[in-house]
C-alpha angles and dihedrals in degrees: 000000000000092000086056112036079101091078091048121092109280089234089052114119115198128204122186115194102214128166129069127257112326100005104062122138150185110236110194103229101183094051084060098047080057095046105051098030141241093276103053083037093057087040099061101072089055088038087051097047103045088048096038151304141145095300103029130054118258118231106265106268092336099124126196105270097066104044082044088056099048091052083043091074106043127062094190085070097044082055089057101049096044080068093061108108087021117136093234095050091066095032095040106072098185087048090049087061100039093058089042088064085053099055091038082063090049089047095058096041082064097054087055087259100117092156094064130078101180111069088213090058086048091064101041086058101051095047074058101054100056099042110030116129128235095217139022097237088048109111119239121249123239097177088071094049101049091065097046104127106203088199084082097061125091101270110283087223114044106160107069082047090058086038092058098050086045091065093034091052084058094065098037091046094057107035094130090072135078104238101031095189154011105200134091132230096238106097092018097091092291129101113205090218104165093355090302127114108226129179119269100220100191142344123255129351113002085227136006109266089243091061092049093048090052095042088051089052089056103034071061102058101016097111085059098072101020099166108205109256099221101122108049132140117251120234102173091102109134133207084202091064091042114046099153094114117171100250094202087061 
């Protein structure tokens, strides 16, 4: 509702009963448009729909707070994100990818790796991070590695995902009117498989032939050299359990 109180009639005053039982409640819509501003506020569907929302996966224990935060503070972001559901950013191909760099950037900056704009990149860094070596000689650890859990990492595949909140964005964005939206799901992060639309979760081979070759040799012999997993590093840390981000940062 917030993505949409500028088509209504600048003298318009919207109240949303929210709450169960006892504990409903009025929340004054419009003081919060005012509040946050038209921008933000053209910004959330687009937000809501990219990190997570009935259509689209949510970033693996990623919440809501800390992404919000993050878009709070720039405005470049909040820019990005206001295109989402727009006519040129399915048509324009260079704009889609221009605004594509931008969300990447926000992406990363999610993940605590501010320095980065390719989310590929992003997860390349933090997998180094954690299991670099300090010298050459030193042997690699596949303790560590056993426990590495790649759920942790940015999506390998963000742009259907972005696809995806793009086209969500066109219906959401236009809700006030009687036919939201034109366009179909096919090519806009879905697959129709059986008349059903299913996610497309990435283009071309799952893995270079190379890495599944690889992956095949040592599912083979891998009971051979099993290594305890009693030193890992844990990586079920969630954003959603500490929210308590510096906001000067």
């Amino acid at each position: 509702m917030l993505g949409n109180m500028h088509h209504l009639k600048s003298d318009s005053v919207v109240w949303m009963l929210t709450g169960t039982r006892n504990n409903l409640r009025y929340v004054d819509l419009t003081k919060i448009h005012a509040e946050l501003g038209l921008l933000t506020c053209q910004s959330l569907p687009g937000f809501h729909a990219i990190t997570g929302c009935d259509f689209n996966p949510a970033l693996f224990r990623k919440g809501k707070l800390k992404p919000y935060k993050i878009l709070k503070k720039d405005p470049e972001y909040q820019e990005a994100f206001k295109n989402f559901g727009n006519n040129e950013l399915i048509k324009n191909l260079n704009h889609q990818q221009n605004i594509f760099y931008i969300i990447q950037r926000f992406i990363c900056n999610v993940y605590n790796v501010p320095n980065v704009i390719d989310v590929d990149a992003a997860r390349l860094q933090m997998f180094i991070d954690s299991y670099t070596v300090s010298d050459v000689n030193e042997a690699f650890d596949r303790k560590k590695l056993r426990n590495f859990d790649a759920s942790n990492l940015p999506p390998c595949e963000l742009l259907q995902q972005f696809l995806r909140a793009n086209y969500i964005c066109t219906i959401w964005n236009n809700a006030h009117l009687k036919n939201p939206t034109t366009y179909q799901p096919e090519n806009n992060g879905w697959v129709l498989k059986d008349d059903k639309y299913q996610f497309k979760w990435f283009e071309g081979d799952q893995l270079p032939s190379y890495v599944s070759d690889s992956l095949k040799t040592q599912s083979d012999t891998e009971e051979e050299g099993d290594v305890e997993d009693d030193s890992a590093i844990d990586w079920s840390s969630s954003d959603e359990e500490n929210e308590n981000i510096d906001d000067n940062v």
